[in-house]
C-alpha positions as CSV (number, residue, x, y, z in Angstrom):
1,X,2.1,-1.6,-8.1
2,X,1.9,1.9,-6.7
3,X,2.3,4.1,-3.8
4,X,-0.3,6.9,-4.4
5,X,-3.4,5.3,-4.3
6,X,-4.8,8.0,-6.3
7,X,-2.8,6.2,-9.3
8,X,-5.1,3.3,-8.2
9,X,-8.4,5.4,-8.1
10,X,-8.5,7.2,-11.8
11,X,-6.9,3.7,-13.2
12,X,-10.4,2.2,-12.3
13,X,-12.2,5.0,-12.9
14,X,-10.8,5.0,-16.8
15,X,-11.8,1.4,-16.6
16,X,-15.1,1.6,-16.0
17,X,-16.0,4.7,-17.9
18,X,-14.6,2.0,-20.6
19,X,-17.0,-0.5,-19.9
20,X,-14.6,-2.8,-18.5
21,X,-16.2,-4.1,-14.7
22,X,-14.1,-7.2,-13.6
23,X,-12.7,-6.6,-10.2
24,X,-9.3,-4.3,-10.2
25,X,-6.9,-5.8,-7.7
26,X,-4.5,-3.2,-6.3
27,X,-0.6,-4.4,-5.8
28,X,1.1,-2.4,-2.9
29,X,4.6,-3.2,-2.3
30,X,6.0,-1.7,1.1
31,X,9.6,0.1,0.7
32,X,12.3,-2.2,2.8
33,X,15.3,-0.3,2.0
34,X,16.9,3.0,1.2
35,X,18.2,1.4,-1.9
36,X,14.2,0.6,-3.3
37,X,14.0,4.2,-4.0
38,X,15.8,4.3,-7.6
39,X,15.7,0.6,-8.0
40,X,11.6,0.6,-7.8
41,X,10.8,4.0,-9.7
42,X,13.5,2.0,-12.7
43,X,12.9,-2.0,-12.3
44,X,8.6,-1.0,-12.0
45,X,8.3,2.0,-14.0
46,X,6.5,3.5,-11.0
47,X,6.4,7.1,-9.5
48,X,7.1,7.2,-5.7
49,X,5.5,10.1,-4.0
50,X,7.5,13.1,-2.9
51,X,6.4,12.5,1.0
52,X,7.3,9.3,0.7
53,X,10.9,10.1,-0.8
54,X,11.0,12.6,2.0
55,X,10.6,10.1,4.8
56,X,12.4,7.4,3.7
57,X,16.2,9.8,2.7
58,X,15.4,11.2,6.5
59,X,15.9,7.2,8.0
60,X,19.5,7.1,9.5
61,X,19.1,3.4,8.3
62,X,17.5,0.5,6.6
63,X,15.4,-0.4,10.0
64,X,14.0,3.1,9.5
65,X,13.2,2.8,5.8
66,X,11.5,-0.5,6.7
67,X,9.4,1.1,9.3
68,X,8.4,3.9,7.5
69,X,7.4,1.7,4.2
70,X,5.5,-0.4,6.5
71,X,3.4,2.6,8.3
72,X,3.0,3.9,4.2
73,X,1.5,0.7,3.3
74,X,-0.7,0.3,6.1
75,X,-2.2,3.9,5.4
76,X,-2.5,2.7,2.1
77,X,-4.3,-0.4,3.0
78,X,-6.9,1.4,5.4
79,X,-8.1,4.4,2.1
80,X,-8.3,1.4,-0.1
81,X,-10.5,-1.1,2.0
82,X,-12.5,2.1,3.0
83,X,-13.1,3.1,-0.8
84,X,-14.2,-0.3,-1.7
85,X,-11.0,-2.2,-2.9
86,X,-12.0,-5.8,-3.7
87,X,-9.0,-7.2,-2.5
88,X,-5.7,-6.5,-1.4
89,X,-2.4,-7.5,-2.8
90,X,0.8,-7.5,-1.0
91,X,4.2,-7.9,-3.1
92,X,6.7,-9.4,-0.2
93,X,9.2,-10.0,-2.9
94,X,11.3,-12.4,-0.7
95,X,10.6,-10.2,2.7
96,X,7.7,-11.7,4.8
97,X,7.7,-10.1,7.8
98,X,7.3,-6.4,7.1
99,X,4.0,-8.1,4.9
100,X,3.0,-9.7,8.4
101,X,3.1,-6.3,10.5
102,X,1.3,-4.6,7.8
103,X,-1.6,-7.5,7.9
104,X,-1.9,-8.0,11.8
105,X,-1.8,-4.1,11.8
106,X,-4.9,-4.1,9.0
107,X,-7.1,-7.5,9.4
């Protein structure tokens, strides 16, 4: 899981310059609620990205929040298809619909 696909990028770069040439599956989790940003960086070990910290603390509300994690994850989606992601995976963790936006919006 990660939210700066650049974390994605040099992770398969290191992989490769290892020798290692499976397929690297990136895991993108879109932010639902104000509360996701300490419990995500603590529960995942993740770093969130300052702009996305920005946006989300600007949302009056959760709706917010879930709208702008959904527009992040969907930006996400598009750099990672167009640099040659095999896949994508999509952690809903219990929350199906803001998944569903982001694939109607992608596929």
């Amino acid at each position: 899981m990660f939210f700066d696909n650049q974390k994605y990028f040099d992770f398969v770069d290191k992989c490769r310059d290892a020798g290692i040439t499976v397929p690297i599956i990136p895991g993108l989790k879109p932010i639902s609620t104000k509360k996701q940003l300490n419990l995500i960086p603590h529960r995942f070990n993740v770093d969130l990205p300052d702009d996305l910290i920005m946006e989300i603390v600007k949302c009056k509300d959760n709706i917010g929040a879930r709208e702008v994690g959904i527009e992040w994850c969907i930006a996400q989606s598009k750099e990672l298809i167009i640099m040659g992601a095999p896949v994508l995976h999509y952690y809903s963790m219990g929350k199906s619909s803001n998944i569903k936006a982001i694939a109607k919006a992608i596929f």
